[in-house]
C-alpha positions as CSV (number, residue, x, y, z in Angstrom):
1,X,-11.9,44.7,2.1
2,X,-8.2,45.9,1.7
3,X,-7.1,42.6,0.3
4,X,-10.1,43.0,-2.3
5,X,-9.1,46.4,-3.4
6,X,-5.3,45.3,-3.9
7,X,-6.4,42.4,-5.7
8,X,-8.6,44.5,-7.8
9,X,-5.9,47.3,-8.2
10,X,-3.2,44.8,-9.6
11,X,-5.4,42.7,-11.6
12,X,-6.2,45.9,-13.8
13,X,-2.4,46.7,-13.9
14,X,-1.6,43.5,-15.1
15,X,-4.4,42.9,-17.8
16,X,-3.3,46.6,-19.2
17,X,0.4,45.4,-19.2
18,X,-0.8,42.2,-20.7
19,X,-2.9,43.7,-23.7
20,X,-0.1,45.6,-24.6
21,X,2.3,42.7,-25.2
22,X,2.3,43.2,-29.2
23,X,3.9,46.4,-28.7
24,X,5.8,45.7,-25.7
25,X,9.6,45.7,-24.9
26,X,11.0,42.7,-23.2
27,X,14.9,41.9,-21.9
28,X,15.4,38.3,-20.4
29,X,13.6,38.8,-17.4
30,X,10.2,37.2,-18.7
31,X,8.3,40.4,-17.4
32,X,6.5,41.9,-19.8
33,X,7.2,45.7,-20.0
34,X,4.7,48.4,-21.0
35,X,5.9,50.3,-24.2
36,X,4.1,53.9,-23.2
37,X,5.9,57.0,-24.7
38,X,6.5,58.9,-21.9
39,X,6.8,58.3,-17.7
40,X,3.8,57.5,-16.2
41,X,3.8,58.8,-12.7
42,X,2.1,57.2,-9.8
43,X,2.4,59.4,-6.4
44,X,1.1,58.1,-2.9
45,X,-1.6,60.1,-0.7
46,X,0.0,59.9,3.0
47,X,-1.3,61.9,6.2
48,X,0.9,63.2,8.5
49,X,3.7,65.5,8.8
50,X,6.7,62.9,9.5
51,X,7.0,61.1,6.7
52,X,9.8,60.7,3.7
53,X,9.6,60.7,0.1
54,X,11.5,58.0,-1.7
55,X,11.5,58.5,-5.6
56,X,11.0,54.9,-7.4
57,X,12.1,54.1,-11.2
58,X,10.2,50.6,-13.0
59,X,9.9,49.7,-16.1
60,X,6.6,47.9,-15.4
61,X,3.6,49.6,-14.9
62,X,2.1,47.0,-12.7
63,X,5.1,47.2,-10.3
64,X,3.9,50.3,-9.4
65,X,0.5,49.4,-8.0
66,X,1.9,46.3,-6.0
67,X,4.5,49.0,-4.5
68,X,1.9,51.3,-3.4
69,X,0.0,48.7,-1.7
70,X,2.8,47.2,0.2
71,X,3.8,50.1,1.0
72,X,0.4,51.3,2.5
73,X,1.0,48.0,4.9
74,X,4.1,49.2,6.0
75,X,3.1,52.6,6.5
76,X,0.3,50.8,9.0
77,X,2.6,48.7,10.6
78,X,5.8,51.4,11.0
79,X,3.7,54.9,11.8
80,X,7.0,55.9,12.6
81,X,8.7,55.7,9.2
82,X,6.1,56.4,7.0
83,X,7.3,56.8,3.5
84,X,5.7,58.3,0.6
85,X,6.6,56.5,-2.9
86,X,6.5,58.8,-6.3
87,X,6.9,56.5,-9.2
88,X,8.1,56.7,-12.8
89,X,7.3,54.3,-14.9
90,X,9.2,54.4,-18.2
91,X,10.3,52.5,-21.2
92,X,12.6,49.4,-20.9
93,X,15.6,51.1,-22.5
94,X,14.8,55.0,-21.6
95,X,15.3,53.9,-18.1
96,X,17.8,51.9,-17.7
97,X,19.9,54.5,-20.2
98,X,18.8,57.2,-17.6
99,X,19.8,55.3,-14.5
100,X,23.2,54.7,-16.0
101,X,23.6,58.4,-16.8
102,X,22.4,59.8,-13.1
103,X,24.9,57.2,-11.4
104,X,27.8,58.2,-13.5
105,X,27.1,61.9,-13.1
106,X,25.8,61.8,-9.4
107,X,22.8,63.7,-10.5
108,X,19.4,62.9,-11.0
109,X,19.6,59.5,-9.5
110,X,16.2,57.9,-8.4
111,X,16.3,56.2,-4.4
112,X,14.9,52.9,-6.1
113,X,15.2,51.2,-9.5
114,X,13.5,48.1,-10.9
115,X,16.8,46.8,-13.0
116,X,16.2,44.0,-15.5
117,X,18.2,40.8,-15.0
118,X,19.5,41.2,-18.4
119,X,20.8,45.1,-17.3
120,X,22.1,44.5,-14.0
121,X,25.6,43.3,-14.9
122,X,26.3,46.5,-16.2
123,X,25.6,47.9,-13.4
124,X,28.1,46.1,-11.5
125,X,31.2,47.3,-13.1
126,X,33.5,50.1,-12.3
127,X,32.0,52.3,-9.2
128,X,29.0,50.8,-8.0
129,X,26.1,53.4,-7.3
130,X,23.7,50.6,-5.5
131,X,24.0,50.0,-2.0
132,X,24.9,46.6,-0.6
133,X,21.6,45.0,0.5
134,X,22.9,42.6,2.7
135,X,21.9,43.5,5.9
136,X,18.6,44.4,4.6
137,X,18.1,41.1,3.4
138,X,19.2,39.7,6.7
139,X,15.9,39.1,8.7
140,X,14.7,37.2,5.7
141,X,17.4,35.1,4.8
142,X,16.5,31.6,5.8
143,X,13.6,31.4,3.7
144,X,15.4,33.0,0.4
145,X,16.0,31.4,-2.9
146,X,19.8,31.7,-2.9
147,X,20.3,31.5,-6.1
148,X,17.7,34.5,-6.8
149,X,19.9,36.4,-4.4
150,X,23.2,35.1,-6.5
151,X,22.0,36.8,-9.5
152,X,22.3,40.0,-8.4
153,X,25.2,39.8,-6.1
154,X,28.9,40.7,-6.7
155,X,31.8,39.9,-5.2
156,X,29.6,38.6,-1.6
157,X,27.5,42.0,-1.7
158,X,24.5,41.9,-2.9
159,X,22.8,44.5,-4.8
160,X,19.1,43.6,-5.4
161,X,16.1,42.7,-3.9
162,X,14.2,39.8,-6.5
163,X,10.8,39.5,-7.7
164,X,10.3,35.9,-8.2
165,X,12.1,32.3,-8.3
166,X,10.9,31.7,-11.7
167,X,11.5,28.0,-11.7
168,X,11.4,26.5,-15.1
169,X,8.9,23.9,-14.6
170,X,7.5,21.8,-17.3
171,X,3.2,22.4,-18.3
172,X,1.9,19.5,-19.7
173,X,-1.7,19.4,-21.7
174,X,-2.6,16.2,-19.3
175,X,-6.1,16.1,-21.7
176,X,-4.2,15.7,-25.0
177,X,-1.4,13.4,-23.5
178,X,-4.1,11.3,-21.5
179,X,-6.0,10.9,-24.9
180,X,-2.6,10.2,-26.7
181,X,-2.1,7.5,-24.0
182,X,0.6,9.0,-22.3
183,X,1.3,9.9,-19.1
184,X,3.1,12.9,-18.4
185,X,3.7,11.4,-14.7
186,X,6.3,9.3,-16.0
187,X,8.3,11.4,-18.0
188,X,11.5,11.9,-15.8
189,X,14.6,12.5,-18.0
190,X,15.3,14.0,-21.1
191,X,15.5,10.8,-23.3
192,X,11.9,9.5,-21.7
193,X,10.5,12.9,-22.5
194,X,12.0,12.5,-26.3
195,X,10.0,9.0,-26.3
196,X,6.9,10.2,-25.3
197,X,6.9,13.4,-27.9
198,X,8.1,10.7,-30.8
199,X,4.5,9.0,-29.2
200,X,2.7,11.7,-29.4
201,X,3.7,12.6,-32.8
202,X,2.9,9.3,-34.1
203,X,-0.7,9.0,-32.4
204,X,-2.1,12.5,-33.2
205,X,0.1,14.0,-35.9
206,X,0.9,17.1,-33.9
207,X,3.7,18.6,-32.5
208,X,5.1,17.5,-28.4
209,X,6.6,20.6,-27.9
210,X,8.5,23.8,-29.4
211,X,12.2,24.5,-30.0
212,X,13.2,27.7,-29.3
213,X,14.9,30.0,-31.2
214,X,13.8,33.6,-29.9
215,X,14.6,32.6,-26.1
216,X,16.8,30.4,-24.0
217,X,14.6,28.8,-21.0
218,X,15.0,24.7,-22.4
219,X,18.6,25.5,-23.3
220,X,19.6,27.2,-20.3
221,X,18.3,24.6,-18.4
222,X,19.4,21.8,-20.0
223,X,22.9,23.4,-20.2
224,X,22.7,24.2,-15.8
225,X,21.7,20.5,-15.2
226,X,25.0,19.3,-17.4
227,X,27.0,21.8,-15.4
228,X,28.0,24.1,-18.4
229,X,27.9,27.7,-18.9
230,X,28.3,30.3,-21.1
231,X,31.4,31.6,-19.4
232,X,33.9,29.7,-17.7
233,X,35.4,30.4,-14.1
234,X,37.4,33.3,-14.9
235,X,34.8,35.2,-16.7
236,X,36.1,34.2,-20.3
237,X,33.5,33.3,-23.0
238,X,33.0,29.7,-23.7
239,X,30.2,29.4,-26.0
240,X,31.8,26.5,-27.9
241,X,31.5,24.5,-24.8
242,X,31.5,20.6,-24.9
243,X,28.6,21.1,-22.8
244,X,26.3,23.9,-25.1
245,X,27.4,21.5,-28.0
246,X,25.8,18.7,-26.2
247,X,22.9,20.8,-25.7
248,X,22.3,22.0,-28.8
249,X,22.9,18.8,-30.5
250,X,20.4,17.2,-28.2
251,X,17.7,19.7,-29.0
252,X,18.3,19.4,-32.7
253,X,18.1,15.5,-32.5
254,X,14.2,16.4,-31.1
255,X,13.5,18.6,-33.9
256,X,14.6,16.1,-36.6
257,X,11.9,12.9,-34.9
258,X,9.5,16.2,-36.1
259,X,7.5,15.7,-33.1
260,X,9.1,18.9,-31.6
261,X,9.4,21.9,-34.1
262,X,9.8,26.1,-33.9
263,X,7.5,28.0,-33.4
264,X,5.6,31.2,-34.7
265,X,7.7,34.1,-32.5
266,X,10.1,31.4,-31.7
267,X,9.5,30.5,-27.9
268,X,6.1,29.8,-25.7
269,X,6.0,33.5,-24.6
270,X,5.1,35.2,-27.2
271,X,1.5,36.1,-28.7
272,X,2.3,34.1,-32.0
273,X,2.6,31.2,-30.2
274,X,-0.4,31.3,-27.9
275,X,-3.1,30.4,-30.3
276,X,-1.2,27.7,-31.3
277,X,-1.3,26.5,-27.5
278,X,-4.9,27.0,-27.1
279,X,-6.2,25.4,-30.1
280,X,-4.0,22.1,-28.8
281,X,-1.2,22.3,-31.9
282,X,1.7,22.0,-29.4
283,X,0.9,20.2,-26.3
284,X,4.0,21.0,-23.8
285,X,6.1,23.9,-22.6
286,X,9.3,24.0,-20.5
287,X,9.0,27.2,-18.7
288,X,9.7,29.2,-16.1
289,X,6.6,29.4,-13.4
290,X,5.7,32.8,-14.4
291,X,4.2,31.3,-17.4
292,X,1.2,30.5,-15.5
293,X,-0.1,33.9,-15.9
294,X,-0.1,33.6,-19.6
295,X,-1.9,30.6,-19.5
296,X,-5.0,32.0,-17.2
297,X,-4.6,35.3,-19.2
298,X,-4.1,34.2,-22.6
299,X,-4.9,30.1,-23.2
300,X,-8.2,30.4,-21.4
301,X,-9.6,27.0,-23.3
302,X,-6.9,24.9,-21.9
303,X,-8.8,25.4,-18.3
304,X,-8.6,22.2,-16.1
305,X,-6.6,20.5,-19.0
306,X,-3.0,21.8,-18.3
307,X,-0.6,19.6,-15.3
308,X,2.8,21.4,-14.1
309,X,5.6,19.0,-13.5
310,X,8.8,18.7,-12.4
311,X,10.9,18.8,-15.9
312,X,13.4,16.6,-17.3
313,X,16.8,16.0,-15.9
314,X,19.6,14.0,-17.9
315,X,19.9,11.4,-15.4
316,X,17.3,10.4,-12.4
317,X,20.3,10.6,-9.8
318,X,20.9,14.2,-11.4
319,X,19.9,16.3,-7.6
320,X,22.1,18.9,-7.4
321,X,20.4,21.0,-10.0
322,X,17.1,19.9,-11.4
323,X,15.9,23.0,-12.2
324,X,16.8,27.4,-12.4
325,X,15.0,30.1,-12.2
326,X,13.8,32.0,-15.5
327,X,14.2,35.7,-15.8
328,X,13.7,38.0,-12.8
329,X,13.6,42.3,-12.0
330,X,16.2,43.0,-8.9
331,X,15.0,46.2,-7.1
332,X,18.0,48.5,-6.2
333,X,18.7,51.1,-4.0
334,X,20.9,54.1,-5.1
335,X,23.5,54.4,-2.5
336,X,24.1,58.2,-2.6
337,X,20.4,59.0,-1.8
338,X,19.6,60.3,1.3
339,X,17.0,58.0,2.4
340,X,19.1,55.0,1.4
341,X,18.7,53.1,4.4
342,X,15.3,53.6,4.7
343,X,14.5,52.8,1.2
344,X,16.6,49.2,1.3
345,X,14.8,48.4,4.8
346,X,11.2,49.3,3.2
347,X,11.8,47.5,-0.3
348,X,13.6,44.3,1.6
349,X,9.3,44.1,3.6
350,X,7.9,44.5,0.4
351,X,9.7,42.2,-2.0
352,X,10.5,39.9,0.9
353,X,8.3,39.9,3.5
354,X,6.2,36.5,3.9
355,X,2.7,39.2,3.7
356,X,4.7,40.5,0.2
357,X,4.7,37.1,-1.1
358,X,1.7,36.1,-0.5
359,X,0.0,39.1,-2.6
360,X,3.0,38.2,-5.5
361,X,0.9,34.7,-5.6
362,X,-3.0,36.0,-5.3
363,X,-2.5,38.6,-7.8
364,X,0.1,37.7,-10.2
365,X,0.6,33.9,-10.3
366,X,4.4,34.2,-9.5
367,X,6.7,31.8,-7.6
368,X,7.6,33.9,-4.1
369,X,10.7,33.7,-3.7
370,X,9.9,33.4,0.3
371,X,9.7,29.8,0.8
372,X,7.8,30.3,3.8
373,X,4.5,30.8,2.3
374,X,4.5,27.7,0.0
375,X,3.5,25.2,2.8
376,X,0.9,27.2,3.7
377,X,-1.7,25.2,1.8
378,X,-4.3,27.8,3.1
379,X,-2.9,29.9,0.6
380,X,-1.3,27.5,-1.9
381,X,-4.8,25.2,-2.5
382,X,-7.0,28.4,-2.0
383,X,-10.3,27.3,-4.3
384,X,-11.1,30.6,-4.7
385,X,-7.5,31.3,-6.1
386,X,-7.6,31.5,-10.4
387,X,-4.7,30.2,-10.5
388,X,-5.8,26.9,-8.9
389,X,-8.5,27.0,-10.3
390,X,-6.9,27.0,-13.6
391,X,-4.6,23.9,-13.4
392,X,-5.2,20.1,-12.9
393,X,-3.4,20.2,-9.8
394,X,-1.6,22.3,-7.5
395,X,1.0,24.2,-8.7
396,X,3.2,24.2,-5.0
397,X,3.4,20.9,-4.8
398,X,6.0,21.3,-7.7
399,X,7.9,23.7,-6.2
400,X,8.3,22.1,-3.2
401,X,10.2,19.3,-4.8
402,X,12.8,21.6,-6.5
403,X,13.3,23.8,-3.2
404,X,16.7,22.5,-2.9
405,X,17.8,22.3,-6.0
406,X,16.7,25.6,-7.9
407,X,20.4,26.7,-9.8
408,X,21.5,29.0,-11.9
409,X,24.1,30.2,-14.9
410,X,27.3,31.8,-14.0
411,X,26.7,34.1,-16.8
412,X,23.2,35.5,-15.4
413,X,25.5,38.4,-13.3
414,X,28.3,38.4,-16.0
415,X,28.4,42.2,-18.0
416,X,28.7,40.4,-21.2
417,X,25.4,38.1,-21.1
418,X,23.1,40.3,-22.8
419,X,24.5,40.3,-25.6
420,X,25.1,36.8,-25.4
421,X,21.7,36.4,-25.1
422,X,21.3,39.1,-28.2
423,X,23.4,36.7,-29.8
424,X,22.1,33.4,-28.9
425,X,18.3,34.6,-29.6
426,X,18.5,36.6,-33.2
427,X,21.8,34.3,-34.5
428,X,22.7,31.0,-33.1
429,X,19.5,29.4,-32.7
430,X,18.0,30.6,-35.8
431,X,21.2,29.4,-37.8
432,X,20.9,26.1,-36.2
433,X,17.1,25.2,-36.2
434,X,15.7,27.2,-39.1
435,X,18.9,27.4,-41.2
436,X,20.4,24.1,-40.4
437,X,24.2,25.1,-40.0
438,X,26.0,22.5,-38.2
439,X,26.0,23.2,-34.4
440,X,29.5,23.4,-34.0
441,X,29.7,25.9,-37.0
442,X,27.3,28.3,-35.3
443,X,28.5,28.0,-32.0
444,X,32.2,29.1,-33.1
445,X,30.3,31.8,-35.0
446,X,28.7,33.3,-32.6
447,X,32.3,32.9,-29.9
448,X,34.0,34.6,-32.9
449,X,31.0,37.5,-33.4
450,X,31.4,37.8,-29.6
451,X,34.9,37.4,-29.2
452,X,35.8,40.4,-31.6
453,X,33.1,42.5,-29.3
454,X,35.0,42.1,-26.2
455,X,38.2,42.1,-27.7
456,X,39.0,38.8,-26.2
């Protein structure tokens, strides 16, 4: 009965976070981020006389709900450190502009904060007001995503607890490709994926796949598996990169076969481009794994037609990194507060925890970033589960053949990638694939724009 009622709980949270998309905020974390006008404030009911308040910040409305939850499962399983959680939900930028303010002036300060990935570096400079998580994260280690842990970690410490992997994985309409005589089974690298969109073009007059040029998932991991970044070792920017060139000029070579073209709102996740999806005008996305909920959610015709695969890589002996993870929220702990070890050790059960994870599949379609649970095929090929229901096959056995080799950019935990990623999304990939300036030109644009911002 309890699993029910969570189930039900979230799935309401997330449809009203969904709906609101149009008027929604987003950074680069691929979570989509209710745009209400004021906080929203969620407040747990808890018996008993011994038990502490912990005030929580998000961004995301449906955080809240999975929170209370979880922590009603810890209160059951610790009745001896009970914790009542009061939660805020505000707007993407309110909050994070009002967590920066209460850490520099040591007042106001919340005991827990949803960050954004695309925030967090700024949070990392000068005094650090979060608390270093690693002992927290301790008894879960071993069964980690590393390199979900990396992205919020400075200097060994780490700072935040992480929501999902996100591995960018590719979906492939299996229907239109089978019917277009290709098999999406055999598409391995990038050149074999270029061959069969040139195919697909040919046979049905419809576009393969998008370019993007509102978002950064295909060139982020294309750039990862060539080893490039968009900062070098000592933190310096390197846009201009042999390897972004490379990139670029790669992605451009797809758009000009014209079996591979932009798209209305310029990237898969966007409510533009859905429709276009659905009716079968585009017939593949590289994207992170969190995309599944969009599909189920918002491309309901594409039911039982839509494969997940491993995506491309440059070369088949390419192992070290096939794939990254996409976006991600770290949860942080504000070190002054007075509960601060009891918050870290309660948030580390509920965004860790092998129960947690479990739940952050049912409900939300996500990738756990506790490997543990995705060899439990009990939970993984669930027929009662949407989200198997939804796809041609089973969406773990995917992620268990990138477990050891899930990377990421340099530049995810660098203070100067958002506006990189400002830069990249409204400049540099508009300029090169709707304005058709040389990629060299608008790389050393955009170095230059950047350059001058960081006095470098």
């Amino acid at each position: 009965m309890k699993k029910r009622v969570l189930a039900g709980l979230l799935c309401v949270a997330m449809a009203a976070s969904m709906i609101t998309g149009c008027n929604s905020a987003k950074g680069v974390s691929g979570e989509t981020t209710k745009g209400v006008s004021s906080a929203g404030k969620k407040e747990m009911e808890v018996g008993g006389n011994d038990v502490t308040t912990l005030n929580v910040w998000t961004f995301i409305e449906l955080h809240q709900n999975f929170y209370v939850a979880m922590a009603e499962k810890w209160n059951e399983a610790h009745p001896d450190k009970k914790v009542k959680l009061v939660l805020s939900n505000m707007p993407y930028d309110d909050m994070h502009n009002k967590l920066s303010l209460a850490l520099e002036s040591g007042e106001g300060a919340p005991d827990i904060v949803d960050i954004e990935l695309g925030k967090f570096p700024a949070f990392m400079t000068g005094k650090i007001g979060l608390m270093e998580l690693n002992d927290a994260i301790e008894p879960y280690r071993k069964n980690i995503v590393k390199s979900r842990l990396d992205i919020y970690t400075k200097d060994g410490k780490e700072y935040g607890f992480p929501t999902h992997v996100g591995t960018t994985v590719a979906f492939y309409n299996e229907k239109l490709l089978s019917d277009a005589g290709i098999n999406y089974e055999d598409i391995k690298t990038w050149d074999q994926f270029k061959e069969a969109g040139v195919k697909y073009y040919e046979t049905t007059g419809k576009y393969f796949a998008c370019v993007e040029t509102s978002a950064q998932w295909m060139v982020n991991l294309m750039l990862a598996q060539k080893g490039g970044d968009y900062v070098d070792e000592n933190g310096k920017l390197n846009l201009a990169s042999k390897e972004m060139a490379e990139v670029l000029e790669y992605i451009k070579g797809l758009q000009e076969t014209g079996a591979f073209a932009t798209i209305p709102g310029g990237q898969p996740d966007n409510e533009e481009a859905y429709p276009f999806y659905n009716s079968g005008d585009y017939a593949v996305q590289i994207m992170p794994f969190w995309q599944t909920s969009r599909y189920v959610n918002y491309m309901k015709d594409l039911k039982k037609q839509v494969a997940i695969a491993t995506v491309p890589v440059w070369n088949e002996s390419d192992k070290e990194v096939a794939t990254i993870g996409g976006g991600g929220t770290g949860t942080a702990i504000v070190k002054s507060g007075k509960h601060a070890q009891l918050a870290a050790e309660v948030m580390a059960y509920i965004k860790l925890s092998e129960e947690a994870n479990k739940e952050v599949w049912n409900v939300l379609g996500f990738d756990p970033v506790n490997t543990a649970v995705w060899s439990d095929t009990s939970l993984t090929q669930n027929p009662d589960n949407q989200f198997v229901q939804y796809f041609t096959n089973y969406p773990f056995d995917i992620l268990l053949k990138t477990k050891d080799s899930i990377g990421a950019l340099r530049a995810y935990t660098d203070e100067k990638y958002p506006s990189i990623n400002n830069e990249f999304c409204n400049v540099t990939l508009n300029s090169i694939f709707e304005d058709g300036v040389d990629v060299t030109e608008a790389l050393q644009s955009s170095q230059e724009t950047l350059n001058n911002e960081f006095k470098e």
